[in-house]
C-alpha positions as CSV (number, residue, x, y, z in Angstrom):
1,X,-13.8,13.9,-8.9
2,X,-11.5,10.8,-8.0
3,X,-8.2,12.2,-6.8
4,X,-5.4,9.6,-7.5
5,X,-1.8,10.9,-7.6
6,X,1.8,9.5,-7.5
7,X,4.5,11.7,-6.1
8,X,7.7,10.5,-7.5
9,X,10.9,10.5,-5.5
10,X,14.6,9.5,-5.7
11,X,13.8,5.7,-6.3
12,X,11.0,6.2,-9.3
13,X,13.9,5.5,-11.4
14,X,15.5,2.6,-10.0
15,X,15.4,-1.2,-11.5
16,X,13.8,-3.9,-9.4
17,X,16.0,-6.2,-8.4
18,X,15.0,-9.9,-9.4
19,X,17.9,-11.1,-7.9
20,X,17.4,-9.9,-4.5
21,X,14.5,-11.5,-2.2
22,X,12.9,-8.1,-1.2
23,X,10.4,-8.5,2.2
24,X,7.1,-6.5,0.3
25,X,7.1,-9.1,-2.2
26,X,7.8,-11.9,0.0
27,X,4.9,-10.9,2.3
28,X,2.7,-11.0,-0.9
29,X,3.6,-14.4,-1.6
30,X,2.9,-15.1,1.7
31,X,-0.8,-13.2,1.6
32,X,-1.6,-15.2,-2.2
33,X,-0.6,-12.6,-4.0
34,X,1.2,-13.0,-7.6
35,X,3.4,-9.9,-7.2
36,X,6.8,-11.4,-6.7
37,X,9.2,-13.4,-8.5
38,X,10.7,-16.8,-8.2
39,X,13.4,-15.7,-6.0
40,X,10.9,-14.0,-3.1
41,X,8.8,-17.0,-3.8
42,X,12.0,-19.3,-3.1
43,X,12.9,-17.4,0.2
44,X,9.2,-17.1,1.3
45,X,9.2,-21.2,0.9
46,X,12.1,-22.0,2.9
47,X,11.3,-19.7,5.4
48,X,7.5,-21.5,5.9
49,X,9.3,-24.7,5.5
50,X,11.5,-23.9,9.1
51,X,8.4,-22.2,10.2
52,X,4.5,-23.0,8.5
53,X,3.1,-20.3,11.3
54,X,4.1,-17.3,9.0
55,X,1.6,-17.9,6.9
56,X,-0.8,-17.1,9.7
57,X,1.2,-14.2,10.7
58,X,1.0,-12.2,7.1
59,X,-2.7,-12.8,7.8
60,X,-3.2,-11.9,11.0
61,X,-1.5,-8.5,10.4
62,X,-3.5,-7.9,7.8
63,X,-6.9,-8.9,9.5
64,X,-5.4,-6.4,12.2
65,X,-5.0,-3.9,9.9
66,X,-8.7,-4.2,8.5
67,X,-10.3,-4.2,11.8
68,X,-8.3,-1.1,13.8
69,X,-9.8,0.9,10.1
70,X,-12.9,-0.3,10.3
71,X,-12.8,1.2,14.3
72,X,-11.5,4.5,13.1
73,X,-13.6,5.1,10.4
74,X,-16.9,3.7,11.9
75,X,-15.7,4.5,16.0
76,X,-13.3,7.2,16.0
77,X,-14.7,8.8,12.8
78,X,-11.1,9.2,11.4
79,X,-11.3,10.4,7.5
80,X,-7.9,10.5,6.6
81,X,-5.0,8.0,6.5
82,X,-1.6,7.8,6.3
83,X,0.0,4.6,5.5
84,X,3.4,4.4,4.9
85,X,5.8,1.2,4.2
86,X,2.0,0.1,2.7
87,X,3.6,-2.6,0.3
88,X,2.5,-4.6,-2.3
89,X,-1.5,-3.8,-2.8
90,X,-3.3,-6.9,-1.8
91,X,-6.9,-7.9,-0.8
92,X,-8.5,-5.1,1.9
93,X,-6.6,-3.0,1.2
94,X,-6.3,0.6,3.4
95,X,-8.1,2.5,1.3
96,X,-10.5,-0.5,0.3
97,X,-11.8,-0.7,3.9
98,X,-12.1,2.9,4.6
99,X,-13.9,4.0,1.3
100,X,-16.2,0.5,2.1
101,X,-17.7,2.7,5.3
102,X,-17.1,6.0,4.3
103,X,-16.7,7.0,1.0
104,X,-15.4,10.4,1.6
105,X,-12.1,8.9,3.5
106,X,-9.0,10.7,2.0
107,X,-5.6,7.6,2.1
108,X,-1.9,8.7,1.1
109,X,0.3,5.5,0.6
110,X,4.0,5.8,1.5
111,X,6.3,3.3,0.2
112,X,10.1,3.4,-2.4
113,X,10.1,0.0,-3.7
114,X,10.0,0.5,-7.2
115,X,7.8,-2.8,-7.7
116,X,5.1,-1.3,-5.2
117,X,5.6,2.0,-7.2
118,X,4.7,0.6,-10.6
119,X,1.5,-1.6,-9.1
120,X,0.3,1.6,-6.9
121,X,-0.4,3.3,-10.3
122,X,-2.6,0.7,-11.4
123,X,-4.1,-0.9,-8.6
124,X,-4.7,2.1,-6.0
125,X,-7.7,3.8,-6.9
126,X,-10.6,5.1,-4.8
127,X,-14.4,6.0,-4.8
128,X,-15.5,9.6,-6.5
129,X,-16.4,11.0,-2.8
130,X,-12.5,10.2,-1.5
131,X,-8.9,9.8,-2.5
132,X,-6.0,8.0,-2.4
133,X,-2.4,9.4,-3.6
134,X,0.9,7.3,-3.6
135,X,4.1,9.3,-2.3
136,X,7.3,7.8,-3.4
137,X,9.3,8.1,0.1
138,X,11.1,6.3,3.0
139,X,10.8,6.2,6.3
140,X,13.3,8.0,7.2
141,X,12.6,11.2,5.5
142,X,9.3,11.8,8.0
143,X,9.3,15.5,7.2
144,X,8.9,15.0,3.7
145,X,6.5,12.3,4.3
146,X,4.4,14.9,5.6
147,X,5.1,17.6,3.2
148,X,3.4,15.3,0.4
149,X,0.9,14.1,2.5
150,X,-0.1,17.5,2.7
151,X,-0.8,17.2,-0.7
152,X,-3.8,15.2,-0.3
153,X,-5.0,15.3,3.3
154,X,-5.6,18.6,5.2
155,X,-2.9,17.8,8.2
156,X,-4.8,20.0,10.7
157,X,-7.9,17.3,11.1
158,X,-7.1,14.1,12.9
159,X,-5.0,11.6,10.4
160,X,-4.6,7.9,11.5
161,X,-1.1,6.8,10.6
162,X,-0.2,3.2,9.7
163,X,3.1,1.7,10.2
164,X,2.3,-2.1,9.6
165,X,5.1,-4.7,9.9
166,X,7.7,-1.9,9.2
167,X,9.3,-0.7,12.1
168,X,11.2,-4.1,12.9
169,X,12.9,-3.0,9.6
170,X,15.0,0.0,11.5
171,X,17.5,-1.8,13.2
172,X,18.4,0.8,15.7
173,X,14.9,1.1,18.5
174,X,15.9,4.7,19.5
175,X,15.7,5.6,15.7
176,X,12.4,3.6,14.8
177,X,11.3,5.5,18.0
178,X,12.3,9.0,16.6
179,X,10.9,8.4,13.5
180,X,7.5,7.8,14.9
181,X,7.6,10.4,17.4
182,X,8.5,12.8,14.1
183,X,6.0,11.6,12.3
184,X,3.2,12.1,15.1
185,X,4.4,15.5,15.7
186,X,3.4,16.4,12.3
187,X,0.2,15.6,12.6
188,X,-2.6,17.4,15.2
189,X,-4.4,16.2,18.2
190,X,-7.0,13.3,17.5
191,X,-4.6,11.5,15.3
192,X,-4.2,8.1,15.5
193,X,-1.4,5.9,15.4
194,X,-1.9,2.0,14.3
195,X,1.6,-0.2,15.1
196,X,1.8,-4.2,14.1
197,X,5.3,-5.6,13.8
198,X,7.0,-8.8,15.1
199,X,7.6,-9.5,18.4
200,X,10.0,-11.7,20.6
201,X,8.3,-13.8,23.9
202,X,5.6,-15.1,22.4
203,X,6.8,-18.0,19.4
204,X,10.5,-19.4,19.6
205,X,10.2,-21.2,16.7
206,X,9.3,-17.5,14.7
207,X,12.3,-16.0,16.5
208,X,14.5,-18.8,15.5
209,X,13.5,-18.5,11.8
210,X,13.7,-15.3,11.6
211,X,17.0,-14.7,12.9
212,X,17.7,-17.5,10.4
213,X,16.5,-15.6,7.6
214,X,18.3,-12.0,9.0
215,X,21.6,-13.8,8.2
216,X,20.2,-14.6,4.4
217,X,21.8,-11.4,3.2
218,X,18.0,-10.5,2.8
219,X,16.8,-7.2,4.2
220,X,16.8,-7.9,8.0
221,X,13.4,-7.8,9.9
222,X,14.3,-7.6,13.6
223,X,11.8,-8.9,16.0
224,X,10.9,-6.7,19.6
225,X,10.2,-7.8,23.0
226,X,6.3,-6.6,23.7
227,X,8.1,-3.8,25.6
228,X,9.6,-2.1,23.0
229,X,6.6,-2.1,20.2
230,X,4.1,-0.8,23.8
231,X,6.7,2.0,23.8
232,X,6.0,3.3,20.4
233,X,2.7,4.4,21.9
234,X,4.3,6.4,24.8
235,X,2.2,10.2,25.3
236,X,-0.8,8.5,23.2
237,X,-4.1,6.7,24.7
238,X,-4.0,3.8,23.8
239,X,-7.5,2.0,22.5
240,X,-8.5,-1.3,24.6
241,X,-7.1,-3.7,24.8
242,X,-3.9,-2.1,24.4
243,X,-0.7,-3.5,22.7
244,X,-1.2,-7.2,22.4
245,X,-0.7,-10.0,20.2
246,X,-3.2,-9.3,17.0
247,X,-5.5,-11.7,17.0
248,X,-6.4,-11.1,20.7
249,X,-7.0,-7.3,19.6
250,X,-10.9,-6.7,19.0
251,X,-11.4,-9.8,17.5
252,X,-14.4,-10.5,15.4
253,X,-17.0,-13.5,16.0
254,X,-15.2,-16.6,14.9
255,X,-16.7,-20.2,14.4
256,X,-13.1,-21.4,14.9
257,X,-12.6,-20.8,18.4
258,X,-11.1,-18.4,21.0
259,X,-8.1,-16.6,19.1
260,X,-4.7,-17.6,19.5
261,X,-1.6,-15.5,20.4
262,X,1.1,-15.1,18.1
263,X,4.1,-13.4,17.5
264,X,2.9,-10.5,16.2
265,X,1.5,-7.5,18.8
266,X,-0.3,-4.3,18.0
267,X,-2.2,-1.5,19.1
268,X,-4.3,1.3,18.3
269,X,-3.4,4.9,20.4
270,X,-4.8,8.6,19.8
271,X,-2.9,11.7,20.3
272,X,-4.5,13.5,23.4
């Protein structure tokens, strides 16, 4: 029986804010998608107007994203997934590219934008051998992350969790550190833990934009040196190649060339 659930949390009831450009729908815009409104498609414009190249990041991160799954389902043999800050469902989608290899995989979405609440009820589904749930939640409440997760996925078999271009939304390191560390201690050995978020050293005209954007009155998305996002993985093994810039990480056979680095690192560890 297909298992798809919606935990609901403080922000089930609270409006979307159209007048607000909000980051989730931005990055939608950015990946094709159609939900967002005219001011996230305004801010997403200007900000590939300073800087064209960010088109390529949303993209990369999600081509990241779909191959470090595909690796733990069909690699690692990983069953279950936690993704939290999972946005706006788009195209390959976590649970889309699990289920595609194995069918039985078990996905819990994390996420408390309202917007990504309403479209996770329609659009999240999953094959009759797996599920997928949607937990209405923040970051920063990692225990009751897992306390929902637990709903869905059996905590005491190795979970992969996701945190995909949402880190470099805690402003403070120490704390985006914590709540990862938090997160990872709830779940057991053999877990996983997938990291992609922006990074400083690699593009100036990325960092330039988006400190440009940061001073928007937007939601701030602040950029790491390489350092800082290797760190995350500290007391896991990390999967070759190890944190580096997304495109350069497993990269499939391409008829366009050797892949380019951009400002956007990653990396796959497990928990020994």
């Amino acid at each position: 029986m297909t298992d798809h659930a919606t935990t609901p949390g403080p922000a089930a009831n609270q409006k979307i804010d159209t007048s607000v450009p909000h980051s989730a729908r931005i990055w939608n815009h950015w990946l094709g998608g159609k939900d967002n409104y005219p001011v996230d498609q305004e801010a997403g414009d200007a900000y590939s107007a300073v800087f064209p190249g960010i088109v390529t990041i949303a993209r990369s991160s999600r081509a990241f994203l779909r191959r470090s799954i595909h690796y733990l389902v069909a690699e690692a043999g990983v069953r279950q997934f936690l993704d939290v800050g999972s946005g706006l469902p788009t195209v390959d989608n976590t649970h889309e590219v699990a289920q595609r290899t194995a069918p039985d995989a078990r996905i819990v979405y994390v996420d408390n934008d309202p917007l990504v609440l309403a479209h996770a009820r329609d659009l999240l589904g999953s094959t009759p051998q797996g599920a997928t749930a949607y937990v209405d939640a923040s970051l920063y409440e990692p225990e009751r992350i897992l306390a929902a997760a637990a709903g869905t996925l059996d905590l005491t078999r190795p979970t992969a969790l996701i945190l995909s271009g949402i880190l470099g939304h805690v402003a403070d390191y120490d704390q985006a550190r914590s709540l990862v560390r938090r997160l990872m201690d709830g779940l057991p050995p053999g877990s996983y833990l997938s990291v992609n978020d922006g990074s400083r050293g690699t593009d100036p005209a990325y960092e330039q934009a988006q400190d440009g954007y940061n001073e928007t009155g937007a939601v701030p998305y602040f950029l790491r040196p390489v350092a800082e996002i290797a760190a995350f993985f500290d007391g896991l093994e990390l999967v070759e190649p190890g944190v580096v810039s997304v495109p350069m990480w497993r990269p499939e056979e391409s008829s366009s060339g050797e892949p380019v680095p951009i400002g956007q690192h990653g990396g796959l560890g497990r928990k020994p």
